[in-house]
C-alpha positions as a Markdown table, in Angstrom:
| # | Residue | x | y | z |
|---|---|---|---|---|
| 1 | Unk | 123.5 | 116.3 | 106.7 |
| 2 | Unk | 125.4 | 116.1 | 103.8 |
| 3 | Unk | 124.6 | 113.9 | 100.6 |
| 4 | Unk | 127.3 | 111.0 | 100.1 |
| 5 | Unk | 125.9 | 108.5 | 101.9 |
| 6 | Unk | 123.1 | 106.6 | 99.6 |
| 7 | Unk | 121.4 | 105.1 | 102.9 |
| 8 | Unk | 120.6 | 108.3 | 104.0 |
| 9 | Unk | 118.8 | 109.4 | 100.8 |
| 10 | Unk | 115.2 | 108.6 | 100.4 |
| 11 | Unk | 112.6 | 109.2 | 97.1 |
| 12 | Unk | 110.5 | 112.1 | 99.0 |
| 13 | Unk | 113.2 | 114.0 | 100.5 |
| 14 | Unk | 113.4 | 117.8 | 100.5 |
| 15 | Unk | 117.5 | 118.5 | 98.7 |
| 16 | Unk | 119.7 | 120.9 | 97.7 |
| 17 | Unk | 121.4 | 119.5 | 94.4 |
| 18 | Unk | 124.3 | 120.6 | 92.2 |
| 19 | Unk | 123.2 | 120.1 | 88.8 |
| 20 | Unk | 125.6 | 119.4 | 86.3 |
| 21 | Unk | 126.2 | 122.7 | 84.6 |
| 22 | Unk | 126.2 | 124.6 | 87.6 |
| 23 | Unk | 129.1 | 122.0 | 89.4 |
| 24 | Unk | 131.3 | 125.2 | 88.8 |
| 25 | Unk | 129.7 | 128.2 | 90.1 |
| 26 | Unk | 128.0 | 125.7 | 92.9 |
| 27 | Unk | 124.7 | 127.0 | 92.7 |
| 28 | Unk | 122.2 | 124.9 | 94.4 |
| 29 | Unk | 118.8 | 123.4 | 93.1 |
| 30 | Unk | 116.2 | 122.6 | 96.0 |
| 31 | Unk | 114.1 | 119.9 | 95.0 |
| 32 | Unk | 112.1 | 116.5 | 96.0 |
| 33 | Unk | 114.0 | 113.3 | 95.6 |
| 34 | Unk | 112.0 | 111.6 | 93.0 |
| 35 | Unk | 114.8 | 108.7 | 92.2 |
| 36 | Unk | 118.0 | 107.4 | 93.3 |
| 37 | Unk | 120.2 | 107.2 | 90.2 |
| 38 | Unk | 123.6 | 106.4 | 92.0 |
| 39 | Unk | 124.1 | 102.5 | 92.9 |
| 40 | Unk | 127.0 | 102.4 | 95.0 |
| 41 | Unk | 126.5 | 102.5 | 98.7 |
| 42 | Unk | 128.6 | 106.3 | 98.8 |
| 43 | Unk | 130.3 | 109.1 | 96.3 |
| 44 | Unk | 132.8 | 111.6 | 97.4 |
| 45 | Unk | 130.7 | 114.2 | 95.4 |
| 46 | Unk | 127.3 | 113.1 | 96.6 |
| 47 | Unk | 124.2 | 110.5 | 95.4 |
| 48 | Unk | 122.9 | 111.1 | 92.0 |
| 49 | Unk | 119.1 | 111.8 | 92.3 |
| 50 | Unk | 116.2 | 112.3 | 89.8 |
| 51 | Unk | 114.3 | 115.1 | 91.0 |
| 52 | Unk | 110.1 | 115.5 | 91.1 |
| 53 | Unk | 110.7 | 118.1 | 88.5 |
| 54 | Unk | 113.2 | 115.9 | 86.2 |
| 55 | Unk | 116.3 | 118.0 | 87.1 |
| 56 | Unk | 119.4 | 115.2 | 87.7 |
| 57 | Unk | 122.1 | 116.3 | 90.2 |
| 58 | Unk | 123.8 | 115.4 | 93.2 |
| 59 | Unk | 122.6 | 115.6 | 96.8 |
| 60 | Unk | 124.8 | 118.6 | 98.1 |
| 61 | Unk | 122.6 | 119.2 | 101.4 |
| 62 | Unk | 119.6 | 117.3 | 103.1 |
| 63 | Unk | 117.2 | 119.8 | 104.2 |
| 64 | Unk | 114.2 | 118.1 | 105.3 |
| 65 | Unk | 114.6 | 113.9 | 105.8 |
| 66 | Unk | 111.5 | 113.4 | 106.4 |
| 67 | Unk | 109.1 | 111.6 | 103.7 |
| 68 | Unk | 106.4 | 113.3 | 102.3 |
């Protein structure tokens, strides 16, 4: 599943995230959604999500949807 779709993104949610400085190289970040920080309903490049950890990226790859 991929991450552009906010109604498919949930606080809880195992990710992979691009963060910011690694949008070039692509390297991934796996994390728990802690916060949804992207208010439109979809973006090309994926949701904007706080991770558990404080880490701010965007949803790249769902891994696991279901809620912890």
């Amino acid at each position: 599943m991929d991450g552009t779709k906010r109604s498919s993104i949930k606080p809880g949610m195992l990710v992979d995230i691009v963060l910011k400085k690694d949008q070039r190289s692509g390297n991934l970040t796996e994390g728990i959604v802690q916060k949804i920080l992207t208010n439109s309903p979809t973006h090309p490049h994926g949701i904007k999500v706080r991770l558990t950890t404080g880490e701010v990226g965007r949803v790249k790859k769902i891994i696991d949807d279901q809620e912890s």
